[in-house]
C-alpha positions as CSV (number, residue, x, y, z in Angstrom):
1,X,87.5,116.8,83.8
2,X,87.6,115.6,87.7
3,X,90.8,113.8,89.3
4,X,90.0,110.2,90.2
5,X,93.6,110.3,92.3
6,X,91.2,110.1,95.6
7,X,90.5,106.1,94.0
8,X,94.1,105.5,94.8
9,X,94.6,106.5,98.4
10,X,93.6,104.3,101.2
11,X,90.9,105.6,103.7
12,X,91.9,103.9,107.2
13,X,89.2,103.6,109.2
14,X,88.2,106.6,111.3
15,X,86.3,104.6,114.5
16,X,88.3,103.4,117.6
17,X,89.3,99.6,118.2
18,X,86.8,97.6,119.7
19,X,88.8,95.6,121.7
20,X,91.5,98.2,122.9
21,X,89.5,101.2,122.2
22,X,92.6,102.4,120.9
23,X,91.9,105.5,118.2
24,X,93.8,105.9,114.6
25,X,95.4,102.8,115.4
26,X,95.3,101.3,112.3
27,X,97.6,99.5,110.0
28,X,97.3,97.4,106.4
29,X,97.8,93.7,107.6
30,X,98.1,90.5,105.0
31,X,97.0,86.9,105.1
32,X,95.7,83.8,102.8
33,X,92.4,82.9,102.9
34,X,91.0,79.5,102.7
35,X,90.9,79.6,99.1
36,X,94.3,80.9,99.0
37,X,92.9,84.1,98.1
38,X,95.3,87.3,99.5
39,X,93.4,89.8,101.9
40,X,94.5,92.9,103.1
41,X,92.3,93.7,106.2
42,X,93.0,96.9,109.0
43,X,94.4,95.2,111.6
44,X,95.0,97.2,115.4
45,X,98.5,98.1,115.6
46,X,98.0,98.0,119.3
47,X,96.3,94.3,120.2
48,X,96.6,92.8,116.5
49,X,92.6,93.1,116.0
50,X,91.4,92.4,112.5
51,X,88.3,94.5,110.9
52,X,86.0,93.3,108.6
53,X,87.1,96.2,105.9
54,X,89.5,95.3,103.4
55,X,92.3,97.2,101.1
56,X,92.4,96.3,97.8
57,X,95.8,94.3,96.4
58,X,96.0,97.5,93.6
59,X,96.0,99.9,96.5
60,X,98.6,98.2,98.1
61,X,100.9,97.9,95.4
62,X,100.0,101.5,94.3
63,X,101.1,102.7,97.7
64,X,104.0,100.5,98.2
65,X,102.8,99.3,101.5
66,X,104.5,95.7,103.3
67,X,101.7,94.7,105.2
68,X,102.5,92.7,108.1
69,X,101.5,89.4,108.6
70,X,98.4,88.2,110.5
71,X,97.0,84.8,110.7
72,X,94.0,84.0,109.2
73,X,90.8,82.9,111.4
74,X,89.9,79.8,108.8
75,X,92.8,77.0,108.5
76,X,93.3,76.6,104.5
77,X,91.7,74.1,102.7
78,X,94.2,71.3,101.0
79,X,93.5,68.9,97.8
80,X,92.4,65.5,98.7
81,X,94.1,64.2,95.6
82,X,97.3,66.2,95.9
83,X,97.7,67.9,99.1
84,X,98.3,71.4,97.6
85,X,97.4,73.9,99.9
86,X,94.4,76.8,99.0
87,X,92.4,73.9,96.9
């Protein structure tokens, strides 16, 4: 029987920052998306640079991380009935 606890740790990204060039300088970060989906992206510690890799929400949980907040690049979308935000 193999161990599948390797599925619940989080693998932080092993290249430098692009913008800061900063190395193992990464952190789990949180924000909406458009749809008012939550996203838990890397995010540079050091100048607040997103990556394009994600952590899963079950990883997150699992670990007991509070990712900090970052703003989303996309303004959410609202209901034009409504008005309710993520529609």
């Amino acid at each position: 029987m193999t161990s599948s606890s390797w599925k619940n740790e989080i693998n932080y990204p092993d290249y430098d920052c692009k913008k800061c060039n900063q190395s193992k300088c990464w952190i789990v970060g949180y924000f909406k998306d458009s749809g008012g989906a939550d996203k838990y992206p890397y995010v540079c510690y050091n100048c607040g640079t997103k990556t394009q890799h994600y952590v899963k929400r079950k990883l997150v949980e699992l670990n007991g991380l509070r990712p900090e907040n970052v703003s989303s690049n996309i303004p959410p979308y609202f209901c034009e009935v409504c008005n309710a935000e993520g529609a």
